[in-house]
C-alpha positions in Angstrom: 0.0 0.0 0.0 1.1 3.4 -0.7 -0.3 5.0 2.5 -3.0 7.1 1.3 -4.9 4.7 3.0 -3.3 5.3 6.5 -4.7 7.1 9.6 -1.5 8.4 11.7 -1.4 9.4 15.2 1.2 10.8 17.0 2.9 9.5 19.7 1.9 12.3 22.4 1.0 12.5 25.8 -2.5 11.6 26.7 -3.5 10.6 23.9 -7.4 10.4 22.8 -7.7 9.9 19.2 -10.6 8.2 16.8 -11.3 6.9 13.9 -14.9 6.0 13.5 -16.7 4.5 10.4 -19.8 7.0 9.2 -21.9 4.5 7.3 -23.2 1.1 9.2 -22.9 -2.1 7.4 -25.1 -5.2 7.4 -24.0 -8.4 9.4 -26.0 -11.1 7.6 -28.1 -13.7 9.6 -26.0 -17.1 9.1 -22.3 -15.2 8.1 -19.3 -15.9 9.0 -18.0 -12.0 9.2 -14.7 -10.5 10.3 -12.8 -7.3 9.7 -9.0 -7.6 8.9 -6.8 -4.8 9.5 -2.5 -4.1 8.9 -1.8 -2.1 11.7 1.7 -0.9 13.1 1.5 0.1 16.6 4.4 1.3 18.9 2.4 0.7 22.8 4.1 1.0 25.4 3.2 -2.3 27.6 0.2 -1.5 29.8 0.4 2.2 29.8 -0.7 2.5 25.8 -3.6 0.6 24.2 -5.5 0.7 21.3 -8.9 -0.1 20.8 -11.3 -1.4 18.5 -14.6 -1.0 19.4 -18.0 -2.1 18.0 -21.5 -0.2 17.6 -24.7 -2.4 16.4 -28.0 -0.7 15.6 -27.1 2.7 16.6 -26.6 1.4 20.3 -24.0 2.3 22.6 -20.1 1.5 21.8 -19.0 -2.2 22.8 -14.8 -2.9 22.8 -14.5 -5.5 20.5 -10.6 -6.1 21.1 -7.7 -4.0 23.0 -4.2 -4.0 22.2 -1.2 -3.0 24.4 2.5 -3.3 23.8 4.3 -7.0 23.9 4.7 -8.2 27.3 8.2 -6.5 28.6 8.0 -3.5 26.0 9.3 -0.1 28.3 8.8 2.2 25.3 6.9 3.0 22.0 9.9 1.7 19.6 8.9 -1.6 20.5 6.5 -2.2 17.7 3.7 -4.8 16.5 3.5 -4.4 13.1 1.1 -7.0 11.3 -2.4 -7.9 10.0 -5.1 -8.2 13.1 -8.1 -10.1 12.1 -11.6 -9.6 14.4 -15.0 -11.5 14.1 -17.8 -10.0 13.7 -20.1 -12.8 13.4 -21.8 -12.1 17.0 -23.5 -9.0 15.1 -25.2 -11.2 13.0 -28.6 -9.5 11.7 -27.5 -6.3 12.7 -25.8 -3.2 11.3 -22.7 -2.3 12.6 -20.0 0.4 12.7 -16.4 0.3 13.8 -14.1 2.5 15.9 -10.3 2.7 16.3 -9.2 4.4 19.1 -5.9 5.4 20.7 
């Protein structure tokens, strides 16, 4: 990928940043759904996490998955960087949106 795809954030103090998905889509009755993701994330273990977080049928925000540095990473340079795969097949029937938040 060329990056024009990319959302970058950072590496502040405090940090409270979002992405969120504007349009809902359908989780068909009987799918097997999931959401796959390349990600490159420099968390600082169990001070930093990123999270993903789900929304069905306009309701309130559910954390689907949360990600912190790898066990014994002291600093940000310690990176994950990868494809994260999540399943969505618990939303089955309803519309969904997605969040990534930091």
């Amino acid at each position: 990928a060329d990056g024009s795809d990319a959302y970058f954030i950072p590496d502040l103090v405090l940090q409270d940043e979002s992405l969120t998905q504007i349009d809902a889509i359908a989780v068909p009755l009987g799918a097997t759904a999931s959401v796959s993701f390349t990600t490159r994330q420099g968390l600082e273990n169990g001070y930093d996490f990123g999270h993903v977080e789900v929304q069905a049928d306009g309701g309130a925000w559910e954390t689907l998955a949360s990600y912190t540095g790898p066990a014994g990473a002291t600093t940000p340079q310690t990176v994950f960087d990868g494809v994260r795969t999540l399943y969505l097949s618990a939303y089955q029937g309803k519309s969904v949106r997605l969040r990534f938040r930091l």
